[in-house]
ROSEKE-797182 format. One record per atom (N, C-alpha, C): chain; residue number from 1; x, y, z. Coordinates in Angstrom, 2 decimals. Layout:
! residues N
ATOM chaine num      xx      yy      zz
ATOM      A NUM       X       Y       Z
...
! end
This chain:
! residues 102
ATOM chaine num      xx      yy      zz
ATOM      A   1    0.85   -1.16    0.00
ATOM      A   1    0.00    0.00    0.00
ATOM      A   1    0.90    1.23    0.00
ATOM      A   2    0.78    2.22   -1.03
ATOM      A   2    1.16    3.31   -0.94
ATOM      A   2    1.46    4.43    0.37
ATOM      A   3    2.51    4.85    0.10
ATOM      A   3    2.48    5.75    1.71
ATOM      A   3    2.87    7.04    1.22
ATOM      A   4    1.97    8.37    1.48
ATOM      A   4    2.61    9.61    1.32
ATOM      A   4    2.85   10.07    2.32
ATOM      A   5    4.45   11.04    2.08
ATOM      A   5    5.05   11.42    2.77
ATOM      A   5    4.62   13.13    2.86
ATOM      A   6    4.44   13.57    3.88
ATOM      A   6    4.12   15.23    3.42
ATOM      A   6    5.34   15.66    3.70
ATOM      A   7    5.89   16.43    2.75
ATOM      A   7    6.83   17.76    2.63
ATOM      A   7    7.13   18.59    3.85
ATOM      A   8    7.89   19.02    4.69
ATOM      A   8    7.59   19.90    5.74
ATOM      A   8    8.86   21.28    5.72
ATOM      A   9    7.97   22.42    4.94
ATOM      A   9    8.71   23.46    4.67
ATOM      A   9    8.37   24.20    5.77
ATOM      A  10   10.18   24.68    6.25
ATOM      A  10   10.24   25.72    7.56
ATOM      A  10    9.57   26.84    7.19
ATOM      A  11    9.06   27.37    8.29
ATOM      A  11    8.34   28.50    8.39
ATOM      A  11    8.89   29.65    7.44
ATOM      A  12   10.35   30.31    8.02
ATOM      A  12   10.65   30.91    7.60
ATOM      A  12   10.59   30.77    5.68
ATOM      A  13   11.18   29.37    5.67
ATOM      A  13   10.41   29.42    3.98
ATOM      A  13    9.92   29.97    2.99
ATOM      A  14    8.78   29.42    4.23
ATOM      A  14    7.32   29.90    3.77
ATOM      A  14    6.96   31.13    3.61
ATOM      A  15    7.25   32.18    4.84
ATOM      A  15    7.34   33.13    4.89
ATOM      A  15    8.09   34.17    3.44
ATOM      A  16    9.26   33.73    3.09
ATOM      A  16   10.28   34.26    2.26
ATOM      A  16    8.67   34.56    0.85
ATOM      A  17    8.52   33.13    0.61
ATOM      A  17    8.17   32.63   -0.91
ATOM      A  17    6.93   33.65   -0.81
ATOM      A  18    5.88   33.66    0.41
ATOM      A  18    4.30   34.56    0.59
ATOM      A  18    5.10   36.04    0.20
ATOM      A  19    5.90   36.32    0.77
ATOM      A  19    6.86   37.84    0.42
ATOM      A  19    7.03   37.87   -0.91
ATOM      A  20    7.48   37.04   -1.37
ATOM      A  20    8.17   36.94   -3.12
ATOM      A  20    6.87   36.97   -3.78
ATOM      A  21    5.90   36.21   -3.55
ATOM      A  21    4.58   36.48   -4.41
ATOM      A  21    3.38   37.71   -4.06
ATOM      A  22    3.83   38.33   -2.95
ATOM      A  22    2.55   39.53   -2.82
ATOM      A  22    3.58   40.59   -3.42
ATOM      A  23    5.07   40.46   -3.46
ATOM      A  23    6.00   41.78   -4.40
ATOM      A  23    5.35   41.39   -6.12
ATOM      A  24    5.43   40.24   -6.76
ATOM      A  24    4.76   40.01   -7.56
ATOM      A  24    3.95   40.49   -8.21
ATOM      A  25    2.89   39.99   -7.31
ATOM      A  25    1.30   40.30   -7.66
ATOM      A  25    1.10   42.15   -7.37
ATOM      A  26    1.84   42.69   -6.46
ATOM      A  26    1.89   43.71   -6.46
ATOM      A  26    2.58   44.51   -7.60
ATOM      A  27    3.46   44.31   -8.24
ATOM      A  27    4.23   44.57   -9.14
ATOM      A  27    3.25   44.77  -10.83
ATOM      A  28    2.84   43.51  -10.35
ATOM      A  28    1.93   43.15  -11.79
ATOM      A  28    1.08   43.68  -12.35
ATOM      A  29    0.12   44.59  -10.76
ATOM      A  29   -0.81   45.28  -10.54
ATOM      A  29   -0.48   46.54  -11.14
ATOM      A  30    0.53   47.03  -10.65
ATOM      A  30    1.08   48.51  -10.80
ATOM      A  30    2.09   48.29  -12.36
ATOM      A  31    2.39   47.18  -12.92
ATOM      A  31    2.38   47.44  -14.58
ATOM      A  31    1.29   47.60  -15.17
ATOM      A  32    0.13   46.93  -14.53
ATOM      A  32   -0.85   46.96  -15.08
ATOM      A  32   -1.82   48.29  -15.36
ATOM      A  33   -1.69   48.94  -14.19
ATOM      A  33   -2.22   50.32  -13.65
ATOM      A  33   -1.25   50.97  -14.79
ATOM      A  34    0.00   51.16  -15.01
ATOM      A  34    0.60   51.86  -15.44
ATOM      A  34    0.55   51.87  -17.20
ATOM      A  35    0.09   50.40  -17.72
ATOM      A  35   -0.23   50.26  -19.11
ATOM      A  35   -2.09   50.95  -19.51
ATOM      A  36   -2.66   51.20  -18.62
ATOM      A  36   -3.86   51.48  -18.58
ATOM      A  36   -4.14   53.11  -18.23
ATOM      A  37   -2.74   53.60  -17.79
ATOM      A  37   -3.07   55.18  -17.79
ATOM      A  37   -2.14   55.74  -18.89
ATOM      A  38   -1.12   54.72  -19.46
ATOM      A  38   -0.84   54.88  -20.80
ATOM      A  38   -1.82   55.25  -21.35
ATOM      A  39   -2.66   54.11  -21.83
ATOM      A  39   -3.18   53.79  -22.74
ATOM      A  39   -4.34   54.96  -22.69
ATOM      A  40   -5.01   55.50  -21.61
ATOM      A  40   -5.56   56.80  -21.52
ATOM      A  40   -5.17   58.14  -22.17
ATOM      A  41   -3.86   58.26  -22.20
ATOM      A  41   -2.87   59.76  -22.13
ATOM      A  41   -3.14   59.43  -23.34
ATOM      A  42   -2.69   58.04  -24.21
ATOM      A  42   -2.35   58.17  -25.81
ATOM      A  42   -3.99   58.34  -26.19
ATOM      A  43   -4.67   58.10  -26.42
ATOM      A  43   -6.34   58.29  -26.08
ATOM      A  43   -6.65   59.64  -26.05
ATOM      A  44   -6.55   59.95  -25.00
ATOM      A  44   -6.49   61.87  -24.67
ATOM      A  44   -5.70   62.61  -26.04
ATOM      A  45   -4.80   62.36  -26.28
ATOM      A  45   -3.98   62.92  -26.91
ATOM      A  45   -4.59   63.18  -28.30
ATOM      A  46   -4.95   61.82  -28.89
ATOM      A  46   -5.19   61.07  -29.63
ATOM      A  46   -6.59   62.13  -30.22
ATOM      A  47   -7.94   62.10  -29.24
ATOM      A  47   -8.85   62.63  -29.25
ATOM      A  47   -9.31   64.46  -28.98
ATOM      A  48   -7.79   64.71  -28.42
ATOM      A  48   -8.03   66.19  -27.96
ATOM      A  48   -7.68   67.37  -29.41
ATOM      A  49   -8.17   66.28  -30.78
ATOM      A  49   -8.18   67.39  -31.74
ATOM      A  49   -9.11   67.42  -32.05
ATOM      A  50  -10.05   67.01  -31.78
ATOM      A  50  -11.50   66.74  -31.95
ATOM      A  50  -12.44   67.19  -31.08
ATOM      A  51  -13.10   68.65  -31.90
ATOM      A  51  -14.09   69.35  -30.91
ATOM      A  51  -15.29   68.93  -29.87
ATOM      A  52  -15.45   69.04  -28.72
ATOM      A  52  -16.12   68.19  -28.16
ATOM      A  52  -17.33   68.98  -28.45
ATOM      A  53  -18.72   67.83  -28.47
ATOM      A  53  -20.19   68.09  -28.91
ATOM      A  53  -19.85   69.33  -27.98
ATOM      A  54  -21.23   70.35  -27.91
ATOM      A  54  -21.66   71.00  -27.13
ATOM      A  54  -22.90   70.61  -26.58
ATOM      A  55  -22.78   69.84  -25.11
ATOM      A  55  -23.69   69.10  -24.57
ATOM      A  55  -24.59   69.71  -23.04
ATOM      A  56  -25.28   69.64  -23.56
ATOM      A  56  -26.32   70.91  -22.54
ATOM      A  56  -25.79   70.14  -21.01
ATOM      A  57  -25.77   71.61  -20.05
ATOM      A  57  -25.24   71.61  -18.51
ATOM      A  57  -27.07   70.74  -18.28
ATOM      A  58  -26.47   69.46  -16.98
ATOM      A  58  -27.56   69.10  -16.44
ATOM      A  58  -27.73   69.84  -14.29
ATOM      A  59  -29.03   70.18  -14.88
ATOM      A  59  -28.97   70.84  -13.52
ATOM      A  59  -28.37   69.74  -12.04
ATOM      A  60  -28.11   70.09  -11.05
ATOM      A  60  -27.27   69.36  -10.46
ATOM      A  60  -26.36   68.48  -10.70
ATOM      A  61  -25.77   68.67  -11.51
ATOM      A  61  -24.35   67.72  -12.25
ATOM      A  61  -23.32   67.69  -11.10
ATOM      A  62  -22.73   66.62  -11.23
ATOM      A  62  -21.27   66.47  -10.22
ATOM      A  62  -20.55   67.00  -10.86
ATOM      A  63  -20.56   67.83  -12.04
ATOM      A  63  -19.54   67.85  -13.16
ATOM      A  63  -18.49   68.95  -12.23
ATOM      A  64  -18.57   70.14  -11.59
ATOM      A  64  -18.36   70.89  -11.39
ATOM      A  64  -17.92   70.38  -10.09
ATOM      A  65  -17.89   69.78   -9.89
ATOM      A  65  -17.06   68.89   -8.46
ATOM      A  65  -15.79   68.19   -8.68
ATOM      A  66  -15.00   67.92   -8.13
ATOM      A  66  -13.75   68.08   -8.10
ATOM      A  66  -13.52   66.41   -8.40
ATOM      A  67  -13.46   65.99   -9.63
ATOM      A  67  -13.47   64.65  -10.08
ATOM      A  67  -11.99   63.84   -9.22
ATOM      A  68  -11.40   64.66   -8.77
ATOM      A  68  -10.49   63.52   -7.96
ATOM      A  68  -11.10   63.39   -6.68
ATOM      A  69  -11.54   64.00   -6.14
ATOM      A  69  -12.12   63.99   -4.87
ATOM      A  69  -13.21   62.97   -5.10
ATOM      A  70  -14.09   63.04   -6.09
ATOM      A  70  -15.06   62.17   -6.17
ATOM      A  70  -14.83   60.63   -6.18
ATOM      A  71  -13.06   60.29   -6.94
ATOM      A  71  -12.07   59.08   -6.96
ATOM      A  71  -11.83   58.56   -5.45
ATOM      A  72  -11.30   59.48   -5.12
ATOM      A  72  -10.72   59.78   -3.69
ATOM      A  72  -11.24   58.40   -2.59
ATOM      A  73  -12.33   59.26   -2.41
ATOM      A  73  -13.50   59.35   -1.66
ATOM      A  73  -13.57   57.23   -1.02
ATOM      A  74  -13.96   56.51   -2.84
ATOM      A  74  -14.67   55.50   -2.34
ATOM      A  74  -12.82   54.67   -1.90
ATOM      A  75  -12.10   55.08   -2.35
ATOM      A  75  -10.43   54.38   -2.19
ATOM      A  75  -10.19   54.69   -0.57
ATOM      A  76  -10.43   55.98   -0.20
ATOM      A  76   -9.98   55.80    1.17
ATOM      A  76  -11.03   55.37    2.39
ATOM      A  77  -12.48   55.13    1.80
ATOM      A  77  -13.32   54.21    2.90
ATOM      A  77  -13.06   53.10    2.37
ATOM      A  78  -12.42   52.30    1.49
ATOM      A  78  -11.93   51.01    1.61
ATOM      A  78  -10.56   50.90    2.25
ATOM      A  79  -10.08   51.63    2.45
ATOM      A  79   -8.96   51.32    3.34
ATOM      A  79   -9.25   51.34    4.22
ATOM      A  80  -10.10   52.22    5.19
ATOM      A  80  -10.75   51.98    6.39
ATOM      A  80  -11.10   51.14    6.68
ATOM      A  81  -11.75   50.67    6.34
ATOM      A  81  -12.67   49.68    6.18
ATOM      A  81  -11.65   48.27    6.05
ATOM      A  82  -10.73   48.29    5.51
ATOM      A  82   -9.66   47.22    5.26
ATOM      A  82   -8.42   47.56    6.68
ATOM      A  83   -8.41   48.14    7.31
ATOM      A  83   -7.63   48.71    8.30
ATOM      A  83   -8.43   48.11    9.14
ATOM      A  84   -9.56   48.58    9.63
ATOM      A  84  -10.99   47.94   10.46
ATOM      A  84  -10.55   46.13   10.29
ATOM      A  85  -10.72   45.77    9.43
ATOM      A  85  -10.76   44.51    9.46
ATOM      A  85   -9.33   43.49    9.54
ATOM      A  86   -8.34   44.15    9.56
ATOM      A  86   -6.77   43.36    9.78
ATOM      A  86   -6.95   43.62   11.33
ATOM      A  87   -6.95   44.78   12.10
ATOM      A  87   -7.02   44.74   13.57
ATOM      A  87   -7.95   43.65   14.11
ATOM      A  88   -9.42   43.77   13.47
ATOM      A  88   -9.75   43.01   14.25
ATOM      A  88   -9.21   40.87   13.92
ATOM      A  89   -8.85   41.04   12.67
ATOM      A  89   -8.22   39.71   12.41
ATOM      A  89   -7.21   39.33   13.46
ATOM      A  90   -6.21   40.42   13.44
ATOM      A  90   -5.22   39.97   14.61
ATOM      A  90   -5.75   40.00   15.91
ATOM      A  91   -6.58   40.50   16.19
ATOM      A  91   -7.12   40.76   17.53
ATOM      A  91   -7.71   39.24   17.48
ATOM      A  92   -8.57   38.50   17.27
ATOM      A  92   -9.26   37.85   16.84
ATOM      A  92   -8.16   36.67   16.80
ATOM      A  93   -7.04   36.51   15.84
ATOM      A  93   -6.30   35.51   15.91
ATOM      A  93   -5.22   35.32   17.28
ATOM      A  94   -5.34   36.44   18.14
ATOM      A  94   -4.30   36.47   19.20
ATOM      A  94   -5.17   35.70   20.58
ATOM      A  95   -6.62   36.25   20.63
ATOM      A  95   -7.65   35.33   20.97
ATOM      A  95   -7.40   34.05   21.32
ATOM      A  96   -7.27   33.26   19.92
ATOM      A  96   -7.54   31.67   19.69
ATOM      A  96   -6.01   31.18   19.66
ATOM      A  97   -5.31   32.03   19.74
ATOM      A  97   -4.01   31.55   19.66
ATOM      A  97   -3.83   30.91   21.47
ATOM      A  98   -4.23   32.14   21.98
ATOM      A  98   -4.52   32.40   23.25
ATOM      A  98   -5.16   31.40   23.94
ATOM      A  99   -5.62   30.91   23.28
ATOM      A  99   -6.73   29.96   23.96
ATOM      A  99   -6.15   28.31   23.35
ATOM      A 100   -5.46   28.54   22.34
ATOM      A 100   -5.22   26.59   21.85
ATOM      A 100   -4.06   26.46   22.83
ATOM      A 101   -2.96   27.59   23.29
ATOM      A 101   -1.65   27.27   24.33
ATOM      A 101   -1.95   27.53   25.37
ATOM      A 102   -3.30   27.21   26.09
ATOM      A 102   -3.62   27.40   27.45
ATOM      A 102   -4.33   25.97   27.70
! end
């Protein structure tokens, strides 16, 4: 009868390789971000010889509001909100940690 053996990679390892792949995936993200605001500018560029319609003002428009602020806005209540939720993870995992070495 077959017998598997499991692998047993040290922590630190482990640790190294989770580091090597969130620089990665982070990396990948921000080429990605960075081929996509390319690809905007050449776009802009591209289109800014070309008169724009003249398109009637709608009463209460956001237009006149400060379009980064409007960006802003939903990016930094997800960080909150993502800040909110790592505390209470560690809080939460220090808990049960707390409780399996007792």
């Amino acid at each position: 009868m077959p017998t598997s053996k499991s692998k047993t990679v040290p922590v630190n390892q482990m640790i190294e390789l989770a580091e090597k792949m969130r620089e990665q995936l982070v990396e990948s993200v921000r080429k990605g971000q960075q081929l996509a605001v390319d690809a905007a500018k050449t776009w802009v560029d591209a289109t800014s010889a070309v008169a724009p319609p003249n398109l009637p003002k709608l009463p209460g428009s956001l237009y006149p509001l400060q379009l980064a602020t409007v960006t802003t806005f939903p990016f930094n209540l997800a960080a909150d909100l993502l800040d909110t939720q790592r505390k209470f993870a560690v809080q939460l995992t220090s808990v049960l940690v707390a409780a399996k070495s007792a």
